[in-house]
C-alpha positions as CSV (number, residue, x, y, z in Angstrom):
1,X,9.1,-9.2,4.7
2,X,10.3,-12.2,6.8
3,X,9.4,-10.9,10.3
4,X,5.6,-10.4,9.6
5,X,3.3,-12.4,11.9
6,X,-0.2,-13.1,11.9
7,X,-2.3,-13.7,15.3
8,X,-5.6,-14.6,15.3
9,X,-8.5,-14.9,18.2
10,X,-11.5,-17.0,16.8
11,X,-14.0,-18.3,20.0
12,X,-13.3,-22.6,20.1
13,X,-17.1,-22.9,20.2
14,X,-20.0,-20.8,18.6
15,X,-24.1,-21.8,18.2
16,X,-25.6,-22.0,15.1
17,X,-27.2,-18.6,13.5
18,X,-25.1,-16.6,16.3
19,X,-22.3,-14.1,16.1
20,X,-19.3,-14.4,16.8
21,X,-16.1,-12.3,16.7
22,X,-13.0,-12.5,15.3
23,X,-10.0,-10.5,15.4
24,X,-7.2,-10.5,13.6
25,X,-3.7,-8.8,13.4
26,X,-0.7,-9.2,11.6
27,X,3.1,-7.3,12.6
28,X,3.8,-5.5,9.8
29,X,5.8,-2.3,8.9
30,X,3.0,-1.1,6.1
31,X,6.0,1.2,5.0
32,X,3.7,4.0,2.5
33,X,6.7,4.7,0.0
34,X,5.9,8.5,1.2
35,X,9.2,8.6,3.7
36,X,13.0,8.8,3.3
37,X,15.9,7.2,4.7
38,X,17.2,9.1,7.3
39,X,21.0,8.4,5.6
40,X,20.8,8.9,2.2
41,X,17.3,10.6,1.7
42,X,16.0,8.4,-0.5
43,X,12.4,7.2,-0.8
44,X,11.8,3.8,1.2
45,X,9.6,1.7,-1.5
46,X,6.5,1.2,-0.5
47,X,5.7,-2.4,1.4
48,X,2.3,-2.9,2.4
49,X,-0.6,-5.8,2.8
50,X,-2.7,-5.3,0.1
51,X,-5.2,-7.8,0.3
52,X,-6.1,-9.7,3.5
53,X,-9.2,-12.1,2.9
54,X,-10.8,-14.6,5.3
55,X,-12.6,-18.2,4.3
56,X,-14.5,-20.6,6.3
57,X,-15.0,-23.8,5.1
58,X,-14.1,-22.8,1.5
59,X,-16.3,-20.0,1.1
60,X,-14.8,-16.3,1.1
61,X,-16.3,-14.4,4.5
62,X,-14.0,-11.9,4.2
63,X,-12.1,-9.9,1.1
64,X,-10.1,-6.4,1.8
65,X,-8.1,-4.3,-0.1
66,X,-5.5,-2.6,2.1
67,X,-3.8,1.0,1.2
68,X,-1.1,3.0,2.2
69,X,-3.2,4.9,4.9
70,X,-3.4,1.5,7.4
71,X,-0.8,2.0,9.7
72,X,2.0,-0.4,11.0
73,X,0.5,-3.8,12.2
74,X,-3.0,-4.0,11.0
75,X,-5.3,-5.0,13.0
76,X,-9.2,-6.1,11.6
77,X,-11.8,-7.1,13.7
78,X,-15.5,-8.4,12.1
79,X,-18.3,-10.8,13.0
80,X,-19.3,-13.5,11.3
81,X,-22.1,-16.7,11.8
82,X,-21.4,-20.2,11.0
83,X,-23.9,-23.1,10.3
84,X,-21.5,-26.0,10.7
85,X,-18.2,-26.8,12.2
86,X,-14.8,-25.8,10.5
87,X,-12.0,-23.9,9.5
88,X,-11.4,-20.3,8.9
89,X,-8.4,-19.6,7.0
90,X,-6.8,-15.9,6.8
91,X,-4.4,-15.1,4.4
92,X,-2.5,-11.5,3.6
93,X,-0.9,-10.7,0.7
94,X,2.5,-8.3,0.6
95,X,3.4,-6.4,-2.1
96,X,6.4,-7.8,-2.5
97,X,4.5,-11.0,-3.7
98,X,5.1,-12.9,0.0
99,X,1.8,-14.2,1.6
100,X,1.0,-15.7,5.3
101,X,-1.5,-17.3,6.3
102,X,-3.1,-18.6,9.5
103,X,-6.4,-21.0,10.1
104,X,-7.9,-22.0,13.5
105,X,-10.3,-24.6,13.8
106,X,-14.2,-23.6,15.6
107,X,-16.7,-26.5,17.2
108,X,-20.7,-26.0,17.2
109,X,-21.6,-25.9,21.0
């Protein structure tokens, strides 16, 4: 799927041993394989993320296994802490093999 973009919202600054939030979404059909084409009535295949993951720094934070049931555009929010300054990186996998990713950069205050 060509048209699906990620978007991310990651804080530029967080302390040490704190929380922060990070939210994610990515525009995406999720088609469920469970519909039919208006025209000729045949099942649309499925298309869905299947995987989304999140690392910072190298090490996995995040790792999620996606279904049919997640509607259009999926949208995951979670906290996380960081010791250090870095770089998350957030990838999603398609089931038609096709990945995007996105990364954004975070500062120690």
């Amino acid at each position: 799927m060509a048209d699906a973009k990620p978007r991310v919202k990651v804080p530029k600054t967080a302390t040490a041993g704190e929380p922060i939030t990070i939210k994610t979404l990515i525009s995406h059909v999720m088609e469920s394989g469970l519909r039919k084409d208006k025209k000729t009535g045949e099942l649309i295949p499925q298309q869905i993320i299947n995987r989304f993951t999140c690392d910072f720094n190298g090490e996995n934070v995040v790792d999620m296994t996606l279904s049919g049931g997640v509607s259009a555009n999926p949208y995951v929010e979670f906290d996380a802490m960081i010791d250090a300054a870095g770089e998350f990186k957030f990838t999603w996998y398609d089931d038609d093999g096709s990945v995007y990713e996105a990364s954004k950069s975070i500062e120690l205050a």
